[in-house]
Rosetta silent file (secondary structure, phi, psi, omega in degrees, C-alpha in Angstrom):
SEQUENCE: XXXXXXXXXXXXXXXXXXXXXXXXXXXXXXXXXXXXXXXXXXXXXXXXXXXXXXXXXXXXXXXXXXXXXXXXXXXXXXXXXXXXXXXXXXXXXXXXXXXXXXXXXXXXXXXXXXXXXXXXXXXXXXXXXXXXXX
SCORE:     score description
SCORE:     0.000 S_00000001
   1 L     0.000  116.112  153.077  -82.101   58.418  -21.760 S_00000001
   2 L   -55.736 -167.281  145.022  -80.067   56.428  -24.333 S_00000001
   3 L  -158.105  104.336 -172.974  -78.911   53.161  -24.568 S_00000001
   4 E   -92.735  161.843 -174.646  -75.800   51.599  -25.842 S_00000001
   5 E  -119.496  150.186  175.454  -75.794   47.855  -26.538 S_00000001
   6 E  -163.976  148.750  173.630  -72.630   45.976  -26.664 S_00000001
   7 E  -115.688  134.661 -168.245  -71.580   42.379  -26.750 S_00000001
   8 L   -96.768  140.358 -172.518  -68.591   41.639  -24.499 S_00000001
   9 L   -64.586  -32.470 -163.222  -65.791   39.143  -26.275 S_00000001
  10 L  -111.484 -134.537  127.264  -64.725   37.418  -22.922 S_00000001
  11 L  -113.469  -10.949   61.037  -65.693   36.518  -19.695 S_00000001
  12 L   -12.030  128.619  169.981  -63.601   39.076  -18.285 S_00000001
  13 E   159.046  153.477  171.315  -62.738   42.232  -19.381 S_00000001
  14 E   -75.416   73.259  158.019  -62.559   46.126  -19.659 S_00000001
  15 E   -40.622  110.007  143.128  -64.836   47.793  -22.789 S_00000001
  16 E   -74.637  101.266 -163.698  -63.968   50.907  -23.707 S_00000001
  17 L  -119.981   34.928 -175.843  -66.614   52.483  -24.352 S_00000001
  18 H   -73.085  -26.795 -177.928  -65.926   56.499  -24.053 S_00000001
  19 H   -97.707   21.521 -176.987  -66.409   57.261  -27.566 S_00000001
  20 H  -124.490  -32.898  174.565  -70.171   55.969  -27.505 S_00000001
  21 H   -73.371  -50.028  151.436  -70.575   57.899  -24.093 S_00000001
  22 H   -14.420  -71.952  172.531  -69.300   60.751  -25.969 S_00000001
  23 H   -58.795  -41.429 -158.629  -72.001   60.258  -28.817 S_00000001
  24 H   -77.292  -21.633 -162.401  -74.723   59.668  -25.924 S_00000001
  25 H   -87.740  -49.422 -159.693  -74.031   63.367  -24.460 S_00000001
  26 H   -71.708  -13.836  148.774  -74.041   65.236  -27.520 S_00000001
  27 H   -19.737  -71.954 -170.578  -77.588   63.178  -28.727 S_00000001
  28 H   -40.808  -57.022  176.073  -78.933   63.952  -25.199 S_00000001
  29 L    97.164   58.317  167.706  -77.796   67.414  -26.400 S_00000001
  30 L   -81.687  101.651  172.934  -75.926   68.075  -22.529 S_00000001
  31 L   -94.235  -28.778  167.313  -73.901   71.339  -23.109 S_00000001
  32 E  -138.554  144.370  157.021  -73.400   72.228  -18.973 S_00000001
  33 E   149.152 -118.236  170.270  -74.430   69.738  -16.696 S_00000001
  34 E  -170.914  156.034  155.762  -73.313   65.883  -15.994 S_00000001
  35 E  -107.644  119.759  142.840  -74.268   62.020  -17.388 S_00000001
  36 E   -81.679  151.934  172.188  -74.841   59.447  -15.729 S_00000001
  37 E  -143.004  103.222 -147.103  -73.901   56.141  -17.065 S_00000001
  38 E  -100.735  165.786  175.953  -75.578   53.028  -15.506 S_00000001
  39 L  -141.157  126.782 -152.795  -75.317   49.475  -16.003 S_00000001
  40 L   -99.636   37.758  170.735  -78.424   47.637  -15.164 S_00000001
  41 L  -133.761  153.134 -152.392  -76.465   44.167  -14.633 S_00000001
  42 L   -90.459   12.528 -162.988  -75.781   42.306  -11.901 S_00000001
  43 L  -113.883    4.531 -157.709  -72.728   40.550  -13.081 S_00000001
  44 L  -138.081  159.938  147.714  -71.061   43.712  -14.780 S_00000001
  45 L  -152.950 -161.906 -163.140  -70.168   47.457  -14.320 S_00000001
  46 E  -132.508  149.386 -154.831  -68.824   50.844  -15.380 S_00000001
  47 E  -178.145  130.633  177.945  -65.917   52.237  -14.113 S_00000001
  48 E  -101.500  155.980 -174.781  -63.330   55.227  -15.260 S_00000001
  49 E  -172.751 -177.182  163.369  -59.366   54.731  -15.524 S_00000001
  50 E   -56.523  128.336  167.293  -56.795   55.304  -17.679 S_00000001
  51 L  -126.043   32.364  171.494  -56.760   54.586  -21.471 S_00000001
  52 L  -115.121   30.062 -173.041  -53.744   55.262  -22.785 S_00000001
  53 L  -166.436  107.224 -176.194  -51.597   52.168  -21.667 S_00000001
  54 H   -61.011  -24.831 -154.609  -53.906   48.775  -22.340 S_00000001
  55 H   -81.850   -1.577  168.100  -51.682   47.282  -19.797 S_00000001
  56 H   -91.238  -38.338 -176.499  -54.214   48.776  -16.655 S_00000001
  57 H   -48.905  -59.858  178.033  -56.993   47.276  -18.050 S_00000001
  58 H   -49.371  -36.456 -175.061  -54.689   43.860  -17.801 S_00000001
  59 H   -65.530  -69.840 -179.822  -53.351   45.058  -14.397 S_00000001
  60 H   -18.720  -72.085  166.958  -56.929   45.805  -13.378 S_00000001
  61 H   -27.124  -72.404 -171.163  -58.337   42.276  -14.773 S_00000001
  62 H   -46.106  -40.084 -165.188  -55.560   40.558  -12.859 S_00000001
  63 H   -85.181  -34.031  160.560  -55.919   41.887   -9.881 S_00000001
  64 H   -36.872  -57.756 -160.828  -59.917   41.703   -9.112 S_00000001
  65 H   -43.085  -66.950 -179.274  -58.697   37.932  -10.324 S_00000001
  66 H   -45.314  -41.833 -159.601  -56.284   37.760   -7.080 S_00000001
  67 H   -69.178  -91.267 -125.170  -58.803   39.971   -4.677 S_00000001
  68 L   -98.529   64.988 -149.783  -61.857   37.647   -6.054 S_00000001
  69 L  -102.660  139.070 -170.313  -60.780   34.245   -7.773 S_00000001
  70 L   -54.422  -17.744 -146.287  -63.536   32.481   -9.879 S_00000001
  71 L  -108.207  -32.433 -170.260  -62.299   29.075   -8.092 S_00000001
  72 L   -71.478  121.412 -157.911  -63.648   30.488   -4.171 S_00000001
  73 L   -64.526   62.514  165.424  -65.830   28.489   -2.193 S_00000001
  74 L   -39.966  146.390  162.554  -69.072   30.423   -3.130 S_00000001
  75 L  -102.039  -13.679  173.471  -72.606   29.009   -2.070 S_00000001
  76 L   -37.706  115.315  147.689  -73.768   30.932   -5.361 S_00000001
  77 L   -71.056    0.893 -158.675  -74.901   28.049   -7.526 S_00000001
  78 L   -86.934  -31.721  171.123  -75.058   29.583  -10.772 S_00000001
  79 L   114.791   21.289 -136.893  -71.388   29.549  -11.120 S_00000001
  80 L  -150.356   52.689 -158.821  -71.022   32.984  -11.539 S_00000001
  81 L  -122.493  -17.544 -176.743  -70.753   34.160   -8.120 S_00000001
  82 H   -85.147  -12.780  164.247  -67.312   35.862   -8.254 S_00000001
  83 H   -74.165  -17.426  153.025  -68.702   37.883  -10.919 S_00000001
  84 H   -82.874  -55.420 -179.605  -71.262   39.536   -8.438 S_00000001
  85 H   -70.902  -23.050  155.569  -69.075   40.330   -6.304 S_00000001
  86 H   -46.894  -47.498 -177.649  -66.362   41.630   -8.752 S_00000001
  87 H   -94.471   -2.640  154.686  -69.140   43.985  -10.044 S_00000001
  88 H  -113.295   17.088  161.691  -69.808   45.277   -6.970 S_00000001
  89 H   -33.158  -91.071  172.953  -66.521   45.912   -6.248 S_00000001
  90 H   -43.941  -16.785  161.031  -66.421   47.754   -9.094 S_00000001
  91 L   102.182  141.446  150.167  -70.104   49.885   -9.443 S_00000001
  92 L   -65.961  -14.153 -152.118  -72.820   50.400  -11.480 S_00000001
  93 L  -166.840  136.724  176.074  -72.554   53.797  -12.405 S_00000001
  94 L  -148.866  158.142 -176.562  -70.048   57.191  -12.469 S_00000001
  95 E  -121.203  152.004  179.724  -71.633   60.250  -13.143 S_00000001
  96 E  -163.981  123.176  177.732  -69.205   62.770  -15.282 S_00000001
  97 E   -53.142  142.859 -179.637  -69.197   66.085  -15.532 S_00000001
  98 E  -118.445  167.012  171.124  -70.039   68.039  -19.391 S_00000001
  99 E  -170.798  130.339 -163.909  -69.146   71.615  -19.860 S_00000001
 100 L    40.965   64.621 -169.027  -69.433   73.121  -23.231 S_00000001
 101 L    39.847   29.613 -169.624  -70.682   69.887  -24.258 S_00000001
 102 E  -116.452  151.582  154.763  -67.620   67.932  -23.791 S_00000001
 103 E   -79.193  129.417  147.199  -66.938   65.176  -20.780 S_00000001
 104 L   -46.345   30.208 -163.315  -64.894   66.443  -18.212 S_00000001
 105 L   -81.160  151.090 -157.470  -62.993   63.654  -18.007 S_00000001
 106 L   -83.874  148.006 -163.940  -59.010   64.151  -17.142 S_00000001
 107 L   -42.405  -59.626 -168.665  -56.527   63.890  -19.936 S_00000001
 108 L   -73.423   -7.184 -173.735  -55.450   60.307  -19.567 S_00000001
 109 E   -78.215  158.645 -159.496  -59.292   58.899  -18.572 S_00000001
 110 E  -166.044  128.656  144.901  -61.616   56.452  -20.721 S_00000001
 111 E   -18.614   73.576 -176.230  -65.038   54.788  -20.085 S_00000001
 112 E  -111.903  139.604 -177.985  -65.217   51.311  -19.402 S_00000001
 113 E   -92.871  127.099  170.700  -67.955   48.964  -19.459 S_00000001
 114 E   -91.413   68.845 -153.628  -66.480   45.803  -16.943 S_00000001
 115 E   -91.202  135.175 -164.557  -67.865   42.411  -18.205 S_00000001
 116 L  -124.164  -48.407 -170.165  -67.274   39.700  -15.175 S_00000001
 117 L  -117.371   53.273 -177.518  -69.654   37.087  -16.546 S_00000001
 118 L  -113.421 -179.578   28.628  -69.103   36.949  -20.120 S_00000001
 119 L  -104.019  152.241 -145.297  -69.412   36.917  -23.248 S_00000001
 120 L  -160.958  141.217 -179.637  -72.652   38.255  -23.182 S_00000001
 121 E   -83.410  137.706 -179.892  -75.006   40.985  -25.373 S_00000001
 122 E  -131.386  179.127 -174.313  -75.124   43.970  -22.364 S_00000001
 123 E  -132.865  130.054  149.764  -76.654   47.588  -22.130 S_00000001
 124 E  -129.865  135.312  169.816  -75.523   50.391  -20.739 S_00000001
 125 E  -111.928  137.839 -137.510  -77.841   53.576  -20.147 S_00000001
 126 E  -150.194  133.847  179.264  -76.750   57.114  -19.927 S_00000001
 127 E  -135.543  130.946 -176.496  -79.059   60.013  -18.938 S_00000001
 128 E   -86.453  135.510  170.249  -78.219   63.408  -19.341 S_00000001
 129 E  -121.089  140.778 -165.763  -78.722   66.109  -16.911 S_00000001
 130 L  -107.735  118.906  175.893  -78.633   69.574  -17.977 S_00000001
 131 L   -53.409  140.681  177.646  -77.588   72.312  -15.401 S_00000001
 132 L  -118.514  151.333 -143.372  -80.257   75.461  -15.072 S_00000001
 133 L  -106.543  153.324 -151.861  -79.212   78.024  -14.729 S_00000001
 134 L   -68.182    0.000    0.000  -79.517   80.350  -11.282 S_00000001
């Protein structure tokens, strides 16, 4: 298992973080098999989309904002309560296929780490599983 560390700029927002997941497979040294990539917080996740247009991330942002709004009569005291539920909207984990040591991931798709309650130093850990073979 790896671990990337990252500090998120906002209190909201989408990390792109694909080209560190990227780093984490070939380290693991996964050439057929799949990564997981987990995020062990409860105010946060991980979550694949598009990355070639910034303006989904923004779409994205906005719209958890409408579904979830920070302002909603929560019993949560910490003040942070739409940020649980925002991340579990949103997951802890995707698993993604490697083959010839690459992520499968589809031409337009990108990695994002999903900071709810930030800004904040975070983790995410990614464990490689290697297919055997039959």
């Amino acid at each position: 298992m790896l671990t990337i560390s990252l500090e998120t700029p906002r209190r909201v927002g989408f990390v792109d973080i694909t080209g560190r997941v990227e780093d984490a497979c070939e380290r693991l040294g996964v050439v057929t098999g799949a990564l997981v990539v987990y995020v062990p917080h409860t105010t946060a996740g991980v979550t694949i989309n598009e990355n070639a247009d910034p303006s989904v991330r923004a779409d994205l942002e906005s719209a958890l904002q409408r579904l979830v709004p920070e302002d909603s009569p929560f019993t949560h005291l910490e003040g942070n309560a739409d940020a649980h539920v925002k991340a579990s909207l949103v997951g802890s984990s995707v698993t993604i296929p490697v083959s010839d040591g690459r992520l499968c991931l589809g031409t337009w798709q990108g990695v994002y780490f999903a900071e709810f309650d930030g800004p904040r130093r975070r983790r995410v850990h990614v464990v490689g599983l290697s297919a055997v073979a039959a």
